[in-house]
N, C-alpha and C positions, 0 to 999 in steps of 0.2 A: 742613425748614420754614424759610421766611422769618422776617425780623423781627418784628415785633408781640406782641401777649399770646397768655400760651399760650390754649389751647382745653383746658376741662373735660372730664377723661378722663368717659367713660359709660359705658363696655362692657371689661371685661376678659376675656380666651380664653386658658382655660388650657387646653396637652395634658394626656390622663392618664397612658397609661404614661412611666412615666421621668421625669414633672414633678407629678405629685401621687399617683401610687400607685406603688407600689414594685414595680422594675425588676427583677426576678430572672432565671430562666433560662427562665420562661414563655415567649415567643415564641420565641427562640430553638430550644430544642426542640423548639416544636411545628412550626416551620417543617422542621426537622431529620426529628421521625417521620414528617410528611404526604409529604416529598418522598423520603425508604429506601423507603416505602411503594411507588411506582413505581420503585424502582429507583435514585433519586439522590440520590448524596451529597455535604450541604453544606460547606463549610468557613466556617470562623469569620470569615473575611473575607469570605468572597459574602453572611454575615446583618448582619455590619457595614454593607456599602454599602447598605443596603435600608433601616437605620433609621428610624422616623418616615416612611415613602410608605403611602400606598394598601397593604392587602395581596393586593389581586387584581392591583394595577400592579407588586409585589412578585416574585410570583410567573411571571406574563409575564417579567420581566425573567430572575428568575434563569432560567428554562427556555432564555430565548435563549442564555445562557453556556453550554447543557448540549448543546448540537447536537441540540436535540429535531424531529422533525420535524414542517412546519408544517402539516400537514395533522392531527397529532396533541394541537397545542399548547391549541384551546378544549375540548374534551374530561378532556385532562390536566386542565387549569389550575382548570376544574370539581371533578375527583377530588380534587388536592390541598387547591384552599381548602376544599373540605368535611373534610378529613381535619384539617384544622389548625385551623378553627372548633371542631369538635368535641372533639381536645387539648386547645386552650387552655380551652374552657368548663370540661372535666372541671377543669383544672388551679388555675382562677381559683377556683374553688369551695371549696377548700381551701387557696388560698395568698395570697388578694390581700390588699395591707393600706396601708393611706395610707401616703403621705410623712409623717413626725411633723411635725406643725404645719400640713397644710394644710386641716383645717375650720376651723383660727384664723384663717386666712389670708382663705378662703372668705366667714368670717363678717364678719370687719374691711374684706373689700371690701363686702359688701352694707350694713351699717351704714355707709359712707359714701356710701351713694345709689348705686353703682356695680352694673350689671346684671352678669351674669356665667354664660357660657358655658364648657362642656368642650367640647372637640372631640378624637377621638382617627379613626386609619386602621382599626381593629379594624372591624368589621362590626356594625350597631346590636342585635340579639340580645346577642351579645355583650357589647358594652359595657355594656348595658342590667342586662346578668347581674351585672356589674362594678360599677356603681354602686350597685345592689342590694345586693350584697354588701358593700358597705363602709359602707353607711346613709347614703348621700348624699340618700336622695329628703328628708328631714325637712329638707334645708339651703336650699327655696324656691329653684333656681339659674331662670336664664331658660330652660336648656334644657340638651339636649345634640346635639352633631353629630357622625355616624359616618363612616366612609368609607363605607358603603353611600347616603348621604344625597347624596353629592354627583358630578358626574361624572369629575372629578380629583381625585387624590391630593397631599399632599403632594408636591413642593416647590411645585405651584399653590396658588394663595392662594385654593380656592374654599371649604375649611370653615371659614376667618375669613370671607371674605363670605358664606357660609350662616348665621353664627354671629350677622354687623352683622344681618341681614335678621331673624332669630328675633329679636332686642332690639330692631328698629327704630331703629337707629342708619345713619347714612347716610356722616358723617365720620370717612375713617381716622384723623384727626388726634388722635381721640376715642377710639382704641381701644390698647388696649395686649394685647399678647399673651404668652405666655410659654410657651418649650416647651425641651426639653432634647438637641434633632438640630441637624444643620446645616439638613435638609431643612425646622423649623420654621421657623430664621430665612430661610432663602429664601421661603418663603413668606407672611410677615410683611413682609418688604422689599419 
């Protein structure tokens, strides 16, 4: 940004996993049974690169690393994300649990007039089950955006501008985001 005054924040886009609900071994593993399931196994570093994206652009990707054939790959990719939805839902069910301190956080941003979006890559079911589960709906947010909502994944910047668009906010200058991947802050940038 240039010189001049600042511009009044409006819109704050927070991630969820990893930046306001706690990051356990949920994805992870489920990325791990959905893909033994067909036969492939992940390492700790092919679930590390994938952090924070899309998890259908997730999964494409790692199948490329696997010499899957391509005639096999929308089919697959299908089997998997279904298997891994399905994991994680059972899994979040029983495990999810805020970051400590972020409905305080939540709440000190809307008490200063500031609108305020989640966006996460999980699929919106999901998420939906997620937010549910940790009693987010009574916190009035603007909304939330899934990676099923949008047509890129993280490291595109389209669930911060899904997120400006649900607040009606137009200027990035105005928006502040917060996520806990590399692939947020690319996306943010």
């Amino acid at each position: 940004r240039g010189p001049g005054p600042p511009r009044r924040l409006r819109l704050a886009v927070f991630d969820m996993v990893g930046t306001t609900v706690q990051a356990g071994d949920e994805v992870p593993s489920s990325f791990r049974s959905a893909f033994s399931a067909v036969g492939i196994e992940l390492s700790d570093g092919a679930i590390a690169e994938i952090r924070g994206r899309s998890k259908s652009e997730a999964i494409s990707k790692l199948l490329a690393t696997h010499d899957v054939e391509a005639a096999r790959v929308p089919e697959l990719s299908r089997a998997i994300l279904e298997r891994f939805q399905r994991h994680l839902r059972s899994r979040y069910q029983s495990t999810a649990q805020e970051i400590p301190g972020a409905r305080a956080v939540f709440e000190f941003i809307k008490a200063a007039g500031i609108q305020l979006v989640l966006t996460t890559g999980l699929d919106h079911d999901t998420a939906a089950l997620l937010f549910r589960s940790l009693g987010w709906d009574s916190l009035e947010l603007e909304g939330m955006v899934s990676g099923d909502d949008v047509r890129r994944g993280r490291p595109a910047p389209d669930l911060i501008c899904a997120a400006m668009r649900l607040a009606g906010v137009s200027d990035p200058d105005s928006v502040l985001v917060v996520g806990d991947t590399a692939a947020d802050l690319e996306a943010a940038a």
